[in-house]
N, C-alpha and C positions, 0 to 999 in steps of 0.2 A: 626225367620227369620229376617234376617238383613232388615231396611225401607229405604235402600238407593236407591234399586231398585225394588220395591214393592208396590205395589198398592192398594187402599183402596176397597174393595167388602163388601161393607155395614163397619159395624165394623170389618173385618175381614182384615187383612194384607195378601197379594197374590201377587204371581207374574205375571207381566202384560199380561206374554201368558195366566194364568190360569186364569185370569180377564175377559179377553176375552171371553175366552170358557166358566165362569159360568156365563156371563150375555147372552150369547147364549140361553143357556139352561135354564135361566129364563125365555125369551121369547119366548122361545119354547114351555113351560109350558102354559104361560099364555095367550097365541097365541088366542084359540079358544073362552074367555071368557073376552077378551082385551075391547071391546067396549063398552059389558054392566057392567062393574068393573068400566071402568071409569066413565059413569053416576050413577053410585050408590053409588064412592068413592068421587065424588066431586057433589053429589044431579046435574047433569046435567051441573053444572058451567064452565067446560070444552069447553062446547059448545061457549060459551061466550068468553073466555080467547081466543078461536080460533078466532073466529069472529073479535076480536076487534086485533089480530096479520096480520090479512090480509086486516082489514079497515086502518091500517095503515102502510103499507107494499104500500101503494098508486100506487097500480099495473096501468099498463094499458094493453089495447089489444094490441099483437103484442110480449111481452118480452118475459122474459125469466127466470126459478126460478128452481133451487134445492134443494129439500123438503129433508134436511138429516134427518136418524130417522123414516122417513115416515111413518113406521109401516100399519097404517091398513087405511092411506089415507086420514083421513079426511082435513089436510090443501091442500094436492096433489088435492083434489077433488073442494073447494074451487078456488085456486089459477088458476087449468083450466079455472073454470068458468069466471075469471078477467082476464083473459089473452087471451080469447078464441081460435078460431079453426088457427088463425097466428099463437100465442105464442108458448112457449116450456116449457115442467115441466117433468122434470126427479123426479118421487118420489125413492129415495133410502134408502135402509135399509142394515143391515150385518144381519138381521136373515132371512132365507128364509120362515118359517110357516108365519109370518107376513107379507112382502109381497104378500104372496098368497091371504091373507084376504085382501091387497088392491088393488091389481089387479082385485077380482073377484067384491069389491065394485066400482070401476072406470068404470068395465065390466057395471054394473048393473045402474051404472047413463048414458053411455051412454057416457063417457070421453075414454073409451080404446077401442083400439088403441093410440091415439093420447098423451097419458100419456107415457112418458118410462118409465120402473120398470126395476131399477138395484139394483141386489145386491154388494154392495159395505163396503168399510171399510173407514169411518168419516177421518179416522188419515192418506190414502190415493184417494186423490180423482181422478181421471183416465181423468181429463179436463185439457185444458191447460189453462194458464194465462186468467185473465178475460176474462171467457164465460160467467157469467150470470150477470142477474139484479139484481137479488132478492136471498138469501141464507135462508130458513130458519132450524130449529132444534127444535122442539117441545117435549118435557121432554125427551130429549134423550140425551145432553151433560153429564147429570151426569153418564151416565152407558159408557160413551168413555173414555177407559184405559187411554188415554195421551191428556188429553182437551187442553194444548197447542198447541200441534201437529194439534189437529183437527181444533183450529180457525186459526192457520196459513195456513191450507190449504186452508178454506175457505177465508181471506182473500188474497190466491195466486188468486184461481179461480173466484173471485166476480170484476165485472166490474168495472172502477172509474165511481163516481157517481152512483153506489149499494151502495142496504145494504144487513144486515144480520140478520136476525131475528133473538133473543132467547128466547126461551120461557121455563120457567123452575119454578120449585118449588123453594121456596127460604125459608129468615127469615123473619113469621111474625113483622110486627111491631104496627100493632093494640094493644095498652097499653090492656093487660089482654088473649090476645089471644092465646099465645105462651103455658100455664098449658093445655087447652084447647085444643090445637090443636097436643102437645104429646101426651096426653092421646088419642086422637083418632086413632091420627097411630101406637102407637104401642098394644091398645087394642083394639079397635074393626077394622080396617083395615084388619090385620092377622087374622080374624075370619069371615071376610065379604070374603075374600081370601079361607077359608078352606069350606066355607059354599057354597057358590058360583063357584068357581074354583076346589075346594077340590085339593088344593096348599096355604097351609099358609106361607111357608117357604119363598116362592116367594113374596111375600106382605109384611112379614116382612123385608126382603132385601131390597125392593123400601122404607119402612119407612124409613130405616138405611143410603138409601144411598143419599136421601133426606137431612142428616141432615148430612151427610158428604161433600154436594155439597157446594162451595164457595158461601159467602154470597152473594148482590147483590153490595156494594162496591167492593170486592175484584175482582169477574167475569168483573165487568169492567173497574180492573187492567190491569187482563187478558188477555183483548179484547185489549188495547192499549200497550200493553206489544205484541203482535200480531201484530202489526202496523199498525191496523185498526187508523184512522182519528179521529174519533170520537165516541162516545158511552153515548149514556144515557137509562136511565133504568124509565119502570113504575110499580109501582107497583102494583098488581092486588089481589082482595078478601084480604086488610088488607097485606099485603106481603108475603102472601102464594105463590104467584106466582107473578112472575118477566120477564116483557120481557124486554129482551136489543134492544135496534136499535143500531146496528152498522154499520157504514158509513167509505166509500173509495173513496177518494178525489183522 
């Protein structure tokens, strides 16, 4: 297959509609066993990486934030909470099992209603010209078929004076970490995956597409190739994970 118009799914070269539809059906898989995978694939540390994306995301009561990616809510659930019963939080996702799993947790905290759950697609966003304050994306940029596409929308839709959160897996840079932190995604990951989920395929794919995701220099080419303002990056756990703040002046 020619790579002129082809998209990367994990190591595998695809074309963008079929990009689409197998990261569907990834988290379609992985839907019902999403939340305990992630405290068991990152020993609970997710929790933290979240925390510390929405302590500095310096929300107030009253805004406004769309949670792309949202999947199973936890920043959605968060970001209500800092924004309270004035504000506004659209959590959106393109998979429908996983919105269901954050609707029914927004139900359960006692935030829905007041949350909207849309399903929607990253590369078209359905707002017009700055609506929100806050944008964020939580390890969900690297499975959007055309992450240009998707941060220029985000930068059409995000307010001046917003930002954009990203939070995503990145390249370790803790000197000695990197042998270490292969070896665990592509062996035990996919087996904590088949053991747990009884879906390894799935697991090994998020290894892959991990380490197909743009470094954290390059993502905040990216961002300013987007024509976002400004961009800086922290790195988080050694540079396993990387949030960007992106800013619109």
């Amino acid at each position: 297959m020619s790579t002129s118009n082809s998209s990367d799914f994990g190591y595998k070269k695809v074309s963008p509609e079929e990009k689409t539809q197998l990261v569907r059906e990834v988290f379609h898989s992985v839907a019902p066993n999403y939340d305990l995978m992630n405290d068991l694939m990152s020993f609970g540390m997710h929790r933290l990486w979240k925390f510390f994306t929405v302590f500095l995301s310096g929300l107030r009561p009253g805004q406004s934030v769309l949670d792309l990616a949202g999947g199973t809510g936890d920043l959605a659930c968060r970001f209500a909470e800092s924004v309270g019963p004035q504000g506004k939080v659209v959590l959106a996702d393109i998979n429908l099992a996983m919105l269901s799993l954050g609707r029914d947790k927004l139900i359960d905290k006692g935030l829905f209603p007041g949350v909207q759950v849309l399903a929607l697609n990253a590369e078209a966003l359905p707002f017009a010209k700055n609506t929100f304050d806050r944008i964020s994306i939580g390890f969900g940029l690297r499975n959007v078929t055309d992450k240009m596409q998707a941060l220029r929308e985000m930068q059409r839709v995000l307010r001046p004076g917003g930002q954009a959160l990203i939070l995503e897996f990145s390249e370790p840079k803790l000197p000695g970490l990197k042998p270490i932190y292969d070896a665990y995604s592509f062996k035990i990951l996919p087996q904590l995956g088949k053991w747990i989920a009884k879906d390894a395929d799935s697991y090994q794919y998020l290894a892959e597409s991990i380490r197909k995701h743009p470094s954290q220099e390059r993502l905040r080419e990216m961002v300013l190739e987007a024509q976002f303002d400004e961009c800086e990056y922290h790195n988080l756990s050694g540079g396993i994970v990387a949030l960007h703040r992106c800013f619109k002046y």
